[in-house]
C-alpha positions as CSV (number, residue, x, y, z in Angstrom):
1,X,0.0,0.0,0.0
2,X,1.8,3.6,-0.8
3,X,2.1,5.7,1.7
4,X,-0.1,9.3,1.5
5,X,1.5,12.2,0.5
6,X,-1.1,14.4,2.4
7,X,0.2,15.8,5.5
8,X,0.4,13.6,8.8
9,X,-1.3,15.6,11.7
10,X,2.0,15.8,13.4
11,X,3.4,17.6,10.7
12,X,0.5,20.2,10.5
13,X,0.9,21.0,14.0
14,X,4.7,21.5,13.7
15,X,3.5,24.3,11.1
16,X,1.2,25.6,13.2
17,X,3.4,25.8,16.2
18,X,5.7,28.1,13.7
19,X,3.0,30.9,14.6
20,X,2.0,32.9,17.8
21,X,-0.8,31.3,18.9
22,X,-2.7,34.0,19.6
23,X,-2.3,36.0,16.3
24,X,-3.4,33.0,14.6
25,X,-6.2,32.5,16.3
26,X,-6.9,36.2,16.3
27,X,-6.6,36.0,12.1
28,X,-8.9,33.1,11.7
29,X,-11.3,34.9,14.0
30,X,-10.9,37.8,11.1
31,X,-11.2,35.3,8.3
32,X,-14.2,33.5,10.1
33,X,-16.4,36.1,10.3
34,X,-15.2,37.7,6.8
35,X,-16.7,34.0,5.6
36,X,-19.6,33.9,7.7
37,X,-20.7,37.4,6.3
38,X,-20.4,36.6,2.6
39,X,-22.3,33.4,2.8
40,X,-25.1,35.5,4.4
41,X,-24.8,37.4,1.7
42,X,-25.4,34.2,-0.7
43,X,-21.5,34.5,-2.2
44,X,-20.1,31.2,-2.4
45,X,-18.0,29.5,-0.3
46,X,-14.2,29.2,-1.0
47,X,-12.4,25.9,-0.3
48,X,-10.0,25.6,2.0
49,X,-12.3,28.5,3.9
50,X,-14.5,26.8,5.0
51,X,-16.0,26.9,8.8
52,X,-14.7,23.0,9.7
53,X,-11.4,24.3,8.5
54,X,-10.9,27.1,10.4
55,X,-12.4,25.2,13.6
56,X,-10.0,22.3,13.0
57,X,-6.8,24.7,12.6
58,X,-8.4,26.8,15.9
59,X,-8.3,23.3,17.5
60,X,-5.1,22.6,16.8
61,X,-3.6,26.4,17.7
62,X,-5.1,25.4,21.1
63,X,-4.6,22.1,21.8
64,X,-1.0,22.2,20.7
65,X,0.5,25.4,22.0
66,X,3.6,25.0,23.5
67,X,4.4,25.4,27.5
68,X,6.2,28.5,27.0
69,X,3.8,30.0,24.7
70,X,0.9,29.9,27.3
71,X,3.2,30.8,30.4
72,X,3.8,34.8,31.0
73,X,7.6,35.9,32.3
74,X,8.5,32.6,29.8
75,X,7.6,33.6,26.3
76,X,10.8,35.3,24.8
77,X,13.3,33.8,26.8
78,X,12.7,29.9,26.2
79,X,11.2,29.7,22.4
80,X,13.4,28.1,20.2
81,X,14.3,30.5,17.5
82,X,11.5,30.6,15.0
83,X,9.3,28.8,17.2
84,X,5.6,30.7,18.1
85,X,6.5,34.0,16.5
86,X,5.1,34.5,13.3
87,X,2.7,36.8,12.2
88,X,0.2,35.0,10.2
89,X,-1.4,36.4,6.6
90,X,-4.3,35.2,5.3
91,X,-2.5,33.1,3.0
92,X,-1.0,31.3,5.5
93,X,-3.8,30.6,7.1
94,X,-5.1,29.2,3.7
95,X,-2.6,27.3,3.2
96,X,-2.9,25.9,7.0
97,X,-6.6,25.2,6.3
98,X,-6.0,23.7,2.9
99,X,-3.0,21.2,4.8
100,X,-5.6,20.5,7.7
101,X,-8.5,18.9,4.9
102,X,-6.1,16.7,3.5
103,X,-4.0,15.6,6.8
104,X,-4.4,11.9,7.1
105,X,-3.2,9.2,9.8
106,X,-2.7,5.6,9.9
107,X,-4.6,5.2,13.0
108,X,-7.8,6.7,11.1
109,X,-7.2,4.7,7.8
110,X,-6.8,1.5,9.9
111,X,-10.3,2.1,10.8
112,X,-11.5,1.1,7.6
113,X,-11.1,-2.4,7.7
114,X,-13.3,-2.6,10.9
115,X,-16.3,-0.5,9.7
116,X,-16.4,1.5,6.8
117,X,-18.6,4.2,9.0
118,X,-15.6,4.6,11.7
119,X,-13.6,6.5,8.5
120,X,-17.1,8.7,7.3
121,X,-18.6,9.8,11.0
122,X,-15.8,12.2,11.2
123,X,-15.8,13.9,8.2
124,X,-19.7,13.8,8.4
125,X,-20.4,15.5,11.7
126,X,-17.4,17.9,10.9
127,X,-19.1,19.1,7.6
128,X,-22.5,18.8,7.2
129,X,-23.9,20.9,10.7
130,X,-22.7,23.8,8.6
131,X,-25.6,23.3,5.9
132,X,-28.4,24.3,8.1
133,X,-30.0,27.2,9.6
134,X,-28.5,28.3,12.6
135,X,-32.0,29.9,13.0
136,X,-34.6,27.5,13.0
137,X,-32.4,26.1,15.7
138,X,-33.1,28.8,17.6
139,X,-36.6,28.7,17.2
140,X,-36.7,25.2,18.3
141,X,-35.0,25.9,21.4
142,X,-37.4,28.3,22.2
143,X,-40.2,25.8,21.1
144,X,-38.4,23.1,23.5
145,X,-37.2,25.3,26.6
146,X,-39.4,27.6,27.0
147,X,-43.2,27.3,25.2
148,X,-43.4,23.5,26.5
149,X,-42.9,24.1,29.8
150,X,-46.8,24.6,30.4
151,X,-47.5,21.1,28.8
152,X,-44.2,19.6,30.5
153,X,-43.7,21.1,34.0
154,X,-41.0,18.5,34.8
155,X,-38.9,21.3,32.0
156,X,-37.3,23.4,34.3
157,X,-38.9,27.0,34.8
158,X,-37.8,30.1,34.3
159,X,-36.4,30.5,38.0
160,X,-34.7,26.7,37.4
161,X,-33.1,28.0,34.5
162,X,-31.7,31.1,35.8
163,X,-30.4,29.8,39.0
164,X,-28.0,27.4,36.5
165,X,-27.4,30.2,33.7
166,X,-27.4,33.2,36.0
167,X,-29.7,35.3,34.3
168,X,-33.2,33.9,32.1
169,X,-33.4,31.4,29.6
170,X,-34.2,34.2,27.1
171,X,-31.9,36.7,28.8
172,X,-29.0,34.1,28.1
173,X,-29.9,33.6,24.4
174,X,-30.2,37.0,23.6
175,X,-26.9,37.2,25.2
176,X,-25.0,34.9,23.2
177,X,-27.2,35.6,19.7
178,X,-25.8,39.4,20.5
179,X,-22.5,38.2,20.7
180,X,-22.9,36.3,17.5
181,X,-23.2,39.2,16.0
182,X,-21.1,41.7,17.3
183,X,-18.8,39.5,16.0
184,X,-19.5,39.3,12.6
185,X,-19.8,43.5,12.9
186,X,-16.0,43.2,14.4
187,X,-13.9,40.7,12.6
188,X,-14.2,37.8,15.1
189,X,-12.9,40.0,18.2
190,X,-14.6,42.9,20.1
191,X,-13.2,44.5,23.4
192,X,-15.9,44.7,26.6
193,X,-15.5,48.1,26.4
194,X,-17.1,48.3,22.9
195,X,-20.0,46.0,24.2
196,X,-20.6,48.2,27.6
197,X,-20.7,51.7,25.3
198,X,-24.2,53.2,25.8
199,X,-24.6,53.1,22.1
200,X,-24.5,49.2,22.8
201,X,-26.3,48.5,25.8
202,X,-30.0,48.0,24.4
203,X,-28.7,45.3,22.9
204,X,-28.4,43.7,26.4
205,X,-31.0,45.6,27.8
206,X,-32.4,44.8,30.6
207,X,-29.1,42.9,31.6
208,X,-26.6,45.5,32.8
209,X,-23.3,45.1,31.4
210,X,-22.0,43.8,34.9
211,X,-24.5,41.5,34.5
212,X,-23.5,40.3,30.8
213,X,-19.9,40.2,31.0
214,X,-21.1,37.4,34.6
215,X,-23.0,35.5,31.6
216,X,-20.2,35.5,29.7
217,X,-17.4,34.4,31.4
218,X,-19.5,31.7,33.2
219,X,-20.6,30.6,29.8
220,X,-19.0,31.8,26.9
221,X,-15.5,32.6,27.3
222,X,-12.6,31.4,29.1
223,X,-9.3,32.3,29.2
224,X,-6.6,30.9,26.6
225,X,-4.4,28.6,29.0
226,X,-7.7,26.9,30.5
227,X,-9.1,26.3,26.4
228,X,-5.4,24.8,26.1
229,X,-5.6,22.4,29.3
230,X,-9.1,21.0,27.9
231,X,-8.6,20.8,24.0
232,X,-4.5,19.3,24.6
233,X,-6.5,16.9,27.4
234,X,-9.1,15.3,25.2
235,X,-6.9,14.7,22.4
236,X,-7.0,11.1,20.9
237,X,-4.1,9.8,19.2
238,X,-4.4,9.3,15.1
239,X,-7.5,11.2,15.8
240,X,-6.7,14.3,16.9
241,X,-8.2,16.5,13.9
242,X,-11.6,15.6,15.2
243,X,-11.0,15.3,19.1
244,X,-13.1,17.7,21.0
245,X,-12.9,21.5,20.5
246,X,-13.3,23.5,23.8
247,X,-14.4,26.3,21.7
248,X,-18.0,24.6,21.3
249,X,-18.3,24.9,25.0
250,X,-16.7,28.0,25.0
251,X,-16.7,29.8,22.1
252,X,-14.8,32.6,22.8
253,X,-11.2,33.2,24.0
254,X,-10.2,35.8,26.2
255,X,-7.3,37.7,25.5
256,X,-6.8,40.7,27.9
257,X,-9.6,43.0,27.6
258,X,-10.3,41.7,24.4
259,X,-13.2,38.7,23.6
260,X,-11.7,36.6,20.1
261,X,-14.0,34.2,18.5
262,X,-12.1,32.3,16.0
263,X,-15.4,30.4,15.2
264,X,-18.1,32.8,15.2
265,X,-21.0,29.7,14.8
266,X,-20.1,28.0,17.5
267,X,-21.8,31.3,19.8
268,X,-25.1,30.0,17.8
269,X,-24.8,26.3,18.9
270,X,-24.4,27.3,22.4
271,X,-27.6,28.8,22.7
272,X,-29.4,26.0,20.3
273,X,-31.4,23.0,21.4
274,X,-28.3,21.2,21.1
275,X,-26.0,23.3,23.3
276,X,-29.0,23.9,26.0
277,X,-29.4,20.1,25.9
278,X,-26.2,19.7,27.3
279,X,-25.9,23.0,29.6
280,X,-29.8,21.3,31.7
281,X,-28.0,17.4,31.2
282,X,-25.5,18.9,33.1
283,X,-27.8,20.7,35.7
284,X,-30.6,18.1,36.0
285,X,-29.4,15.0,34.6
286,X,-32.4,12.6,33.6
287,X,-35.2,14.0,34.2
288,X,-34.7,17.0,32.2
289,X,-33.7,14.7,29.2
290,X,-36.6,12.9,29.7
291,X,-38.6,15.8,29.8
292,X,-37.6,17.4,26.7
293,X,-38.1,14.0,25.0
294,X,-41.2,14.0,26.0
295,X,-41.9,17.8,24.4
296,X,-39.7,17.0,21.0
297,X,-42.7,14.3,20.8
298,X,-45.2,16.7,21.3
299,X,-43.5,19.1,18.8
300,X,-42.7,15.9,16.5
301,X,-46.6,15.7,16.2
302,X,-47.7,20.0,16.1
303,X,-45.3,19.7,12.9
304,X,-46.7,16.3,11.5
305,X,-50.0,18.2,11.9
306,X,-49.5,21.0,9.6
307,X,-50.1,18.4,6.6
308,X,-53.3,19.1,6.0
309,X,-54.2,16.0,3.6
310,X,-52.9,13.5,6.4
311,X,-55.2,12.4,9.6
312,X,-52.2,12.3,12.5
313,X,-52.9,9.6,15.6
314,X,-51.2,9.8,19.0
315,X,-49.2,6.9,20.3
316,X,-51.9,4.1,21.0
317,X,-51.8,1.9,24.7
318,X,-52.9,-1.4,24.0
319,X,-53.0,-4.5,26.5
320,X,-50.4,-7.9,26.4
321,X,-50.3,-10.9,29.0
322,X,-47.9,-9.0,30.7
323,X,-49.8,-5.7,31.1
324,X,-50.5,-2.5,29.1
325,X,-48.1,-1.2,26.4
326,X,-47.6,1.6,24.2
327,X,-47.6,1.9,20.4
328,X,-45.1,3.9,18.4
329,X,-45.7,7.7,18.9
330,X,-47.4,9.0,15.7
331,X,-49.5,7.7,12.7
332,X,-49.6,9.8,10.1
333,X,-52.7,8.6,7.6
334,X,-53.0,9.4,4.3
335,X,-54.5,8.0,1.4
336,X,-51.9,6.9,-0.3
337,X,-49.6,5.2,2.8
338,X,-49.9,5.0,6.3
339,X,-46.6,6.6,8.1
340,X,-45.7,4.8,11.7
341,X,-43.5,7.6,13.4
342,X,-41.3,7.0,16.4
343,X,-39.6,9.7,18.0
344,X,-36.5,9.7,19.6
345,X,-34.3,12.7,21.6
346,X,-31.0,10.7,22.2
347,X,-28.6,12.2,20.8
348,X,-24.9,11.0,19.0
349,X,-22.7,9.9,21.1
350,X,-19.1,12.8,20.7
351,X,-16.9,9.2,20.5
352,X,-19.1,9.1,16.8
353,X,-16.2,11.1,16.0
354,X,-13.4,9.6,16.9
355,X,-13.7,6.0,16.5
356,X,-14.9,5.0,19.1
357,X,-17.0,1.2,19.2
358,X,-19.0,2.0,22.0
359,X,-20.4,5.1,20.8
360,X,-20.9,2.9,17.5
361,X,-22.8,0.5,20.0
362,X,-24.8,2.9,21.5
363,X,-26.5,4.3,18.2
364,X,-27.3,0.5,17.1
365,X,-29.1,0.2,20.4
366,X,-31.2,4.0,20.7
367,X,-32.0,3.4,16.9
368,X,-32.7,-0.2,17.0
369,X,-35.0,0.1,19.9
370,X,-36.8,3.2,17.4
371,X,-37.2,0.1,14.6
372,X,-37.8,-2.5,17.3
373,X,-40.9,-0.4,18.4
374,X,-42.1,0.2,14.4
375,X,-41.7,-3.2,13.7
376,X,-44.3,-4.3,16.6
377,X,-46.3,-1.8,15.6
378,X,-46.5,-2.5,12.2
379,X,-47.2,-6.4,13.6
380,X,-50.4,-5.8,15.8
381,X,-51.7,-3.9,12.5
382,X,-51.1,-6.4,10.3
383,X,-52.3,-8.9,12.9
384,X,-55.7,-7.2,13.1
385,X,-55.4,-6.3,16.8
386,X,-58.5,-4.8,18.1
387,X,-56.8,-1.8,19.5
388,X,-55.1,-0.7,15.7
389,X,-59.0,-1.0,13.9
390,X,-58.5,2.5,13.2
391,X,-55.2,2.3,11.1
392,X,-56.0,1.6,7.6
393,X,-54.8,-2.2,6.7
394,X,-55.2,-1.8,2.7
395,X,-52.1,0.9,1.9
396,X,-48.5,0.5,2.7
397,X,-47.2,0.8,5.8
398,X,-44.0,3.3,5.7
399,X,-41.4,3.4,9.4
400,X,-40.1,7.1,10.3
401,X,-37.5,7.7,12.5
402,X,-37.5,11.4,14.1
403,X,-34.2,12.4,16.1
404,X,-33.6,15.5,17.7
405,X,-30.1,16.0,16.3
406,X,-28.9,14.1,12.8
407,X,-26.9,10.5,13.1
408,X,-25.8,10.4,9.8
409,X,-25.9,7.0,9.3
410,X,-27.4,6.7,5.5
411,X,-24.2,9.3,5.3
412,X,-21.8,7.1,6.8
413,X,-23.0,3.6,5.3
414,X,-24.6,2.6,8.5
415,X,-28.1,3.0,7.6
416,X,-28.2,-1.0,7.9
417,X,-29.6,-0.5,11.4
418,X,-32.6,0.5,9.9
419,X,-33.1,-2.7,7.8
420,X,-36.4,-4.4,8.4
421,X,-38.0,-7.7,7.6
422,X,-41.5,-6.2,8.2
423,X,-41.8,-2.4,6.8
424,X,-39.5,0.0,5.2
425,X,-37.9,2.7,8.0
426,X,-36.0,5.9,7.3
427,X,-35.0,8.2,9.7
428,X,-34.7,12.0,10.0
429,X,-34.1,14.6,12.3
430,X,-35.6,17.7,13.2
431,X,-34.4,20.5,11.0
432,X,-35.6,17.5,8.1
433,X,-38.9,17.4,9.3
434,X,-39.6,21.2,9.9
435,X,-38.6,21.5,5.9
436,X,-40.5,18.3,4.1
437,X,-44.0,19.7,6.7
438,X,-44.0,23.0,6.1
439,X,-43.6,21.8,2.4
440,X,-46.6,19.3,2.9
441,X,-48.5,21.7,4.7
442,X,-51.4,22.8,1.5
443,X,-50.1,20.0,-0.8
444,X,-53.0,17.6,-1.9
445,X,-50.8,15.3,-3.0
446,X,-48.6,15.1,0.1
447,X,-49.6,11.5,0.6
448,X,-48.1,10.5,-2.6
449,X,-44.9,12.5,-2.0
450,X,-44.5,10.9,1.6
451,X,-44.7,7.5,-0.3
452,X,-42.4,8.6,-3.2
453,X,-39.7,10.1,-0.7
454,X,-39.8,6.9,1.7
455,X,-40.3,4.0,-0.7
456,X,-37.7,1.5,-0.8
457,X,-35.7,1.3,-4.2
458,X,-32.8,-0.1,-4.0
459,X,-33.8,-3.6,-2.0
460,X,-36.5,-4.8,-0.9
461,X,-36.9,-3.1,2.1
462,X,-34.3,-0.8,2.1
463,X,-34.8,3.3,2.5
464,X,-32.3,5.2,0.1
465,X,-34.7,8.1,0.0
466,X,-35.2,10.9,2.8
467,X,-37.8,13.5,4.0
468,X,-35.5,16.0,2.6
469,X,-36.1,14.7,-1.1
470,X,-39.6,16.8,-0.6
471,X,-38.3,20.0,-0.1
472,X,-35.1,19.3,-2.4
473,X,-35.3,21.7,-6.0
474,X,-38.3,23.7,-4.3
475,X,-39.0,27.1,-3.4
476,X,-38.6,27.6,0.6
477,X,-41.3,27.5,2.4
478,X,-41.3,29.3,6.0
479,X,-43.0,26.2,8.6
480,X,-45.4,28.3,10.8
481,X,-44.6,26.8,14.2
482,X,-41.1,27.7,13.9
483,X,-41.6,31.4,12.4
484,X,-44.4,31.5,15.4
485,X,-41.1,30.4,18.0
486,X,-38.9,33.0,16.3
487,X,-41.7,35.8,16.7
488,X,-42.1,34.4,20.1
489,X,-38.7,34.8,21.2
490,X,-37.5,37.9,19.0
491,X,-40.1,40.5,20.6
492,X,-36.8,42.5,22.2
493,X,-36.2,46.4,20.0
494,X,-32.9,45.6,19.3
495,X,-33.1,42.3,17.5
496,X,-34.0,44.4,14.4
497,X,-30.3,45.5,14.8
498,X,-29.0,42.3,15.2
499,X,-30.3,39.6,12.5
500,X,-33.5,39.0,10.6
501,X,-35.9,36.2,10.6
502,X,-35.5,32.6,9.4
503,X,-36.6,30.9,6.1
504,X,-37.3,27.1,6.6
C-alpha cells in the first residue's frame, strides 16, 4: 500500500506551532467572520475557507501550544528560535486550512477495515452541521425550553433556568445571539469596552453590562491557558483532527480585555437546542432529558400536523399478557400510505467522531429500539389487533424515525440499522422534518410525496430516500410553528439591529 502524501497531523501541528498562537487565532477569528458574512450574503464558499477548517486549525492552535507560549515571564526567553513567533497572513492561514482537509493518519485509515462508517462519521459531523439554519435552531430551542414548559412542568422553569445560567433562559440567548453578531460586525474580536458603550447597551437591555460580562465568562469565554488544558486533554491519538474543541463549549477566548471568536457559529450552537441540551443534562441529569423527550414528541406531532391531507394519531396503549403497552408515537394517515413515526431525543454519542465502538454500540441500540418499536407496531396492525382497527390495513405501511439531532448513518453507510423484515424505516431529524412539513402543509398530494420520498428502491426493504427529497429543487417554504417560536422569542427592539428572521 503507498504511503499518502497528504500531510500527517504531526506535521500540520509542527507548522502551526511556527505561529504565535494568539495572532493565529486572532486572524482566523478575522477570516471567520469575513466567511460567515459573505455566505449570508449568498457568495459562495471558497475551499479551504471553510468553517470546519478554520475550527480544525483553531483546534489545533489550542490544543498544541507549547508550554512557554501559554506561560507569562517565559515567552521570549525559552522559544526556540523561530518557534511561536510569526505573524500570520491570510494566506498562511489558507494554506494551513487547505494542509488540515487533507492531513491523514494511519490510525484513522486502519479504521476502515473494521467498519467502513468509523472512516465517514468524522468527516460527516465535521461538515455537514454547517448546511443548516442556525435559525430555525433557535426557534426550536425556544419551542423546546421555553413554550413547552406549560405542557411539561417537569422542563425546568424560568427561575430553574436562571439559578443554572445566572440570568433567564431568554436573557441568556439573547446574550449569546448578540454576541454572534457583534462578532460578525467586528472581525471575530470585540473588546468589553465596545459591548458596555451606551450606544450598545440596548442590545443587552435589561441585563446591565455587569450582568452580561457574569454571563459571559460563566458561559462563553474562558481564558486561553484553561481552552489549552481542555482541547490538549481530550486529544486522541491518530484522531486528533476531530478530538473535541473547547471552543464549542466555549466559544470565545479571552485575550486581555479583548473577547476573540475564532469560530463565530459556535456562539449559535451554544444557545441551540443542542447546546442547552447539554448546559440542563449537566444541571438536571435525567429528568430533564426525559422531559424534553417528552416535548420534542409533542412538537414531532404539532409539525406532523401541519399536513393538511394527512389524519395524524397519537401513540396508541394497547393491552399484552404481561400488562399494558404503548404503540409507536405517531401515525400519520394518508391516502396513499400509512406513516408509523417514532420519536427519539437521544442524541450522538461525541466518541461518533473519533472511532470509538462503544459510541458505535450505543446508536445501534437508541436506533434499534426506534425500529424494534415500528416493527411491533406494524405487527399488531397487520395482525388485526383490536386496539389498531383504526389504522388503515389496505395501503403501505412506511417506518419514520425522528431524532432531535442528525446521526448520519445513511451518510456514513450505516443506515443498515434500519433494515427491516417487516416495513421499510427511514430516519430524519428535526431541522428535516420542519422543511418536508412545512412543504406538505397545502399539498394535496402530500400522501403520494410521503410515499415517493420513503419508498424503498434499491432492495427490498431498504430506505435510500429521505424527508428531505420533498423540499429538495423547491422554493422555501417558512414552517409556521417555527416562524411562530422566532416571533415568540425575537419581541426585544434591538433584534431588528442584530439579524433577521429565518426561512425554513
Amino acid at each position: 500500500m503507498p504511503v499518502p502524501t497528504d500531510p500527517t497531523y504531526s506535521e500540520v501541528a509542527r507548522h502551526i506551532q511556527k505561529y504565535d498562537h494568539e495572532k493565529l487565532l486572532r486572524e482566523i477569528a478575522r477570516m471567520a467572520a469575513r466567511e460567515a458574512n459573505r455566505k449570508m450574503a449568498g457568495a459562495s464558499v471558497e475551499i479551504p475557507e471553510t468553517a470546519f477548517a478554520f475550527a480544525a486549525v483553531a483546534r489545533t492552535a489550542i490544543a498544541e501550544a507549547r508550554a512557554t507560549a501559554i506561560s507569562a515571564g517565559l515567552r521570549s526567553r525559552r522559544r526556540k528560535k523561530g518557534r511561536g513567533t510569526r505573524t500570520p497572513g491570510p494566506d498562511q492561514v489558507r494554506r494551513l486550512c487547505d494542509e488540515m482537509i487533507r492531513v491523514w493518519s494511519p490510525e484513522h485509515m486502519a479504521a476502515a477495515s473494521t467498519s467502513l462508517g468509523m472512516v465517514l462519521a468524522p468527516f460527516a459531523f465535521e461538515q455537514f452541521g454547517q448546511q443548516w439554519s442556525a435559525m430555525e435552531n433557535l426557534a426550536r430551542a425556544h419551542s423546546l425550553f421555553a413554550d413547552a414548559h406549560a405542557r411539561h412542568p417537569d422542563l425546568p422553569d424560568s427561575a430553574a433556568w436562571a439559578d443554572v445560567l445566572g440570568v433567564n433562559l431568554d436573557g441568556f440567548m439573547r446574550t449569546g445571539f448578540g454576541l454572534y453578531v457583534a462578532m460578525l460586525q467586528n472581525e471575530g474580536q470585540v473588546s468589553r469596552d465596545v459591548l458596555a458603550r451606551s450606544d450598545v447597551r440596548p442590545i443587552w437591555e435589561p441585563l446591565s453590562p455587569a450582568e452580561v460580562f457574569t454571563v459571559v465568562d460563566n458561559h462563553f469565554a474562558q481564558e486561553f491557558v484553561k481552552h489549552h488544558a481542555i482541547s490538549a486533554d481530550a486529544q486522541k491519538p491518530g484522531w486528533e483532527k476531530w478530538s473535541f474543541n473547547s471552543l464549542t463549549a466555549r466559544p470565545l477566548i479571552t485575550f486581555g480585555n479583548d473577547l476573540v471568536a475564532p469560530i463565530p457559529h459556535f456562539l449559535v450552537d451554544r444557545i441551540s437546542s443542542t447546546g442547552l441540551w447539554y448546559i440542563g443534562q449537566e444541571a438536571w441529569g435525567t429528568t430533564f432529558t426525559d422531559a424534553v423527550g417528552g416535548a420534542f414528541e409533542d412538537y414531532v406531532g404539532q409539525n406532523l400536523d401541519l399536513i393538511s391531507a394527512a389524519i395524524v394519531l397519537p401513540e396508541i396503549k394497547y393491552s399484552t399478557p404481561t400488562g399494558d403497552a404503548l404503540s409507536c408515537d405517531w401515525f400519520v394517515v394518508t391516502d396513499e400510505a400509512v406513516i408509523l413515526v417514532e420519536v427519539k431525543c437521544a442524541r450522538p454519542l461525541f466518541g461518533s467522531r473519533t472511532g470509538e465502538i462503544a459510541a458505535f454500540d450505543d446508536a445501534d441500540k437508541k436506533i434499534g429500539k426506534a425500529v424494534q418499536q415500528l416493527e411491533s407496531t406494524a405487527g399488531l396492525i397487520k395482525g388485526r389487533h383490536p386496539a389498531f382497527a383504526g389504522i388503515p390495513r389496505d395501503r403501505p405501511l412506511l417506518g419514520l424515525v425522528v431524532t432531535l439531532e442528525p446521526h448520519y448513518l445513511r451518510e456514513t453507510a450505516r443506515d443498515d440499522i434500519l433494515e427491516s423484515a417487516v416495513l421499510p424505516i427511514s430516519i430524519a431529524w428535526a431541522h428535516e422534518l420542519e422543511n418536508a412539513t412545512a412543504q406538505l402543509r397545502t399539498a394535496p398530494d402530500a400522501g403520494r410525496q410521503l410515499l415517493e420520498a420513503l419508498t424503498p428502491n434499491t432492495g427490498p426493504l431498504k430506505v435510500s430516500g429521505s424527508l428531505s427529497n420533498i423540499s429538495r429543487s423547491k422554493d422555501a417554504v417558512k414552517n409556521p410553528i417555527v416562524d411562530a417560536s422566532w416571533d415568540a422569542w425575537a419581541t426585544w427592539p434591538a433584534i431588528d439591529r442584530l439579524g433577521s428572521r429565518p426561512t425554513s
